[in-house]
C-alpha positions as CSV (number, residue, x, y, z in Angstrom):
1,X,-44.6,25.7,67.8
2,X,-43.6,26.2,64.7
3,X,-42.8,23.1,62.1
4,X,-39.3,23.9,61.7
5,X,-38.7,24.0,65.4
6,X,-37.7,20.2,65.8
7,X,-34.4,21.1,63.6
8,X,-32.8,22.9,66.7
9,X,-34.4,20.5,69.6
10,X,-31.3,19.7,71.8
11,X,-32.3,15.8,71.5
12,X,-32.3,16.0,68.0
13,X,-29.5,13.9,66.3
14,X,-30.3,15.0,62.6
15,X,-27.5,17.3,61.4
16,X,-27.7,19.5,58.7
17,X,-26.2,18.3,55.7
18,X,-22.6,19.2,54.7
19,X,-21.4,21.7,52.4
20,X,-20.9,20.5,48.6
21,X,-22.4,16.9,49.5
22,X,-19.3,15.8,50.8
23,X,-19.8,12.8,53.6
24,X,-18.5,12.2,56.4
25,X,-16.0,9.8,55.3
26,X,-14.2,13.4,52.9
27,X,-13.8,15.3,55.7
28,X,-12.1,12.7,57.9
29,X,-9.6,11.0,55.4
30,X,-8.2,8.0,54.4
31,X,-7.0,5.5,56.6
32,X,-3.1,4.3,56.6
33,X,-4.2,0.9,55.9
34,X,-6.5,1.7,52.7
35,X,-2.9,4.3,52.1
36,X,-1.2,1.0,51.7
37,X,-3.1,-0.6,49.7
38,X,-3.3,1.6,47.0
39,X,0.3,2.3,47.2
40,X,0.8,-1.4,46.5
41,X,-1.6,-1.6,43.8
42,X,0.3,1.4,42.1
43,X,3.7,-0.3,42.3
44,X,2.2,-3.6,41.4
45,X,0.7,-2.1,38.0
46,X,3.7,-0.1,37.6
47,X,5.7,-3.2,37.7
48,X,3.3,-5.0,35.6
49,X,3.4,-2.2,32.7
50,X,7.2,-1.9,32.9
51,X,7.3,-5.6,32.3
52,X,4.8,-5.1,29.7
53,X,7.2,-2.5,28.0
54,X,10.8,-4.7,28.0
55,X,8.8,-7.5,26.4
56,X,7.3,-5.3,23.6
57,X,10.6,-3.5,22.9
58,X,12.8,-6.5,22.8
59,X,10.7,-7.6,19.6
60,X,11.4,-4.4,18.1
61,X,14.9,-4.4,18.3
62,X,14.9,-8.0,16.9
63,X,13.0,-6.5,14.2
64,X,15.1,-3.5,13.7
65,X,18.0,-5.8,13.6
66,X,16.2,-8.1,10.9
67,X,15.5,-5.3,8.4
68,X,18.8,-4.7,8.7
69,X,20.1,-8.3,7.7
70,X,17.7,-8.4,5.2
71,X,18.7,-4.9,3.7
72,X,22.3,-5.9,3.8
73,X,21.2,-9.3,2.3
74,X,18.9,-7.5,-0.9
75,X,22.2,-5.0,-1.9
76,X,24.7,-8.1,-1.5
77,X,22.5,-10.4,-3.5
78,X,21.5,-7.6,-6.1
79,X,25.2,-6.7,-6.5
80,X,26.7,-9.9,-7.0
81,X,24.0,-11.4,-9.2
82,X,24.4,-8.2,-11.5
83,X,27.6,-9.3,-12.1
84,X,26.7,-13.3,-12.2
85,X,24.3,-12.9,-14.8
86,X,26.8,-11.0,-17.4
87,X,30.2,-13.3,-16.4
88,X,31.1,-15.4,-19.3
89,X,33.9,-16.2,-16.8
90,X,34.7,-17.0,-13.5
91,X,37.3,-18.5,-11.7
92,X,38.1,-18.7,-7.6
93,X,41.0,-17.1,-6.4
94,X,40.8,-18.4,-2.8
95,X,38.2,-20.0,-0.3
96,X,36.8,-16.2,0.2
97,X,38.1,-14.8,-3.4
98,X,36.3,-15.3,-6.9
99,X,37.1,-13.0,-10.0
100,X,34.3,-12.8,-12.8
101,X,34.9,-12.0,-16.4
102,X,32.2,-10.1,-18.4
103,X,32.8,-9.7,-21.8
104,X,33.1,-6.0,-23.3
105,X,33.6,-4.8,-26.6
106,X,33.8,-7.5,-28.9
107,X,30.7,-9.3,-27.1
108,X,32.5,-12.7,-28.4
109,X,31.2,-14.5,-25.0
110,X,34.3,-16.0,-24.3
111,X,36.3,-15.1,-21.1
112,X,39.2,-13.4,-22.7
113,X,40.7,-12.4,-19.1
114,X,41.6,-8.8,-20.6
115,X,40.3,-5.8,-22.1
116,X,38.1,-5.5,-23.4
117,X,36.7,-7.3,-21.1
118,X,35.6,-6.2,-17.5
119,X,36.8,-8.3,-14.8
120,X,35.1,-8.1,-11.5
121,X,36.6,-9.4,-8.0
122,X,35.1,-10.1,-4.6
123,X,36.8,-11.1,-1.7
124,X,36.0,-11.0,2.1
125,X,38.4,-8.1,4.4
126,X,37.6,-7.9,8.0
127,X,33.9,-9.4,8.1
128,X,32.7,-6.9,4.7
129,X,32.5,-8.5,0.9
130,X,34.0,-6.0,-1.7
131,X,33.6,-5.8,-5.1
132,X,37.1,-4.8,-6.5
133,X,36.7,-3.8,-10.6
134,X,39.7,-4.4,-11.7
135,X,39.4,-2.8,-15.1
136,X,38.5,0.5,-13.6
137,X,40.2,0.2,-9.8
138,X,36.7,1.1,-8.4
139,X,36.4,-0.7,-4.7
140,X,32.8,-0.9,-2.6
141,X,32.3,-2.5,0.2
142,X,28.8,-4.6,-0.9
143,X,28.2,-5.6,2.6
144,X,28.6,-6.8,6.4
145,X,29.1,-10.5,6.1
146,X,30.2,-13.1,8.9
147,X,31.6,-15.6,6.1
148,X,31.6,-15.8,1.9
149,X,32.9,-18.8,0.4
150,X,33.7,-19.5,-2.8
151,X,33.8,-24.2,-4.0
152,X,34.9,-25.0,-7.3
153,X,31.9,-27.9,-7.8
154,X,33.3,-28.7,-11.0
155,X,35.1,-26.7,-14.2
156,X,32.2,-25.1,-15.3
157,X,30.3,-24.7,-11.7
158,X,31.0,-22.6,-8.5
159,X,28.9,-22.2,-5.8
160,X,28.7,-18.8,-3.5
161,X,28.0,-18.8,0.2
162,X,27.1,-15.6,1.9
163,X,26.4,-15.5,5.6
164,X,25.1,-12.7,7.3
165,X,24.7,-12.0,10.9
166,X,23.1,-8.9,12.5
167,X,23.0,-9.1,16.3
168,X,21.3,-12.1,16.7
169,X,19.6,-12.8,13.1
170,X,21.7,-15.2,10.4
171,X,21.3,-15.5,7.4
172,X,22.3,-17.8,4.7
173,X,22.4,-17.4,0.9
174,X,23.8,-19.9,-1.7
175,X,24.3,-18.7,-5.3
176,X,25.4,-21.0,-8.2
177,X,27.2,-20.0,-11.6
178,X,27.6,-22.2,-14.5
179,X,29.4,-21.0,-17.4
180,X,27.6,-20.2,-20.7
């Protein structure tokens, strides 16, 4: 009898083995129960990283909306103290209203309230602070703003207080003028 002969003996309960080294457990499938499971598992992690995802993106839309208060802020703040710095003059027109006086020609550094002299407004129209030049009639709008007030502190003192509000960032900023 020949050694291989034990491979086809009808007691034998060795079976070759399968194509590609795939067990028993490939060819028959998955079970509904171990189906299930890993269908939870998926909508659990799913859930898990959609979570994950609102979280992360509600921080950057707070930060988109503070870059934008703080942009609006830097303009505002550079606009208005270029024209601080140079007034010899200033007087409030309102709560919301303040005219500046810079001197021009002459240079005497007095506040002569006409020309030479350039004589620069700003007032608050439907939540935006424009700068109105009055020598030239040029008109921008510096900026969003919630509130700007203008307080006479004394005769030769104001104080300027700009709020702005982007969604749900607020900002405050307080300026102060003294005359020369």
């Amino acid at each position: 009898m020949s050694k291989f002969n034990h491979l086809n003996h009808p007691g034998n309960v060795f079976k070759p083995a399968r194509r590609g080294g795939c067990s028993a457990r490939c060819e028959d499938g998955f079970t509904l129960l171990e189906l299930l499971i890993v269908s939870v598992l998926m909508v659990f992690v799913t859930a898990l990283t959609a979570e994950m995802w609102r979280y992360f993106s509600i921080g950057l839309v707070n930060l988109d909306a503070r870059s934008k208060a703080v942009e609006e802020m830097r303009f505002a703040l550079e606009t208005i103290s270029a024209d601080v710095g140079s007034a010899v003059g200033a007087t409030a027109l309102g709560e919301d209203r303040v005219l500046f006086c810079k001197d021009g020609g002459d240079y005497n550094c007095q506040a002569d309230w006409a020309p030479p002299d350039t004589m620069v407004e700003y007032y608050l129209s439907n939540n935006h602070l424009i700068r109105y030049n009055r020598s030239d009639g040029t008109q921008i709008t510096v900026a969003r703003v919630s509130d700007f007030e203008v307080e006479n502190i004394t005769d030769e003192l104001m104080r300027f207080t700009i709020r702005f509000e982007v969604g749900d960032v607020s900002k405050q900023v307080i300026l102060m003028w003294s005359k020369p």
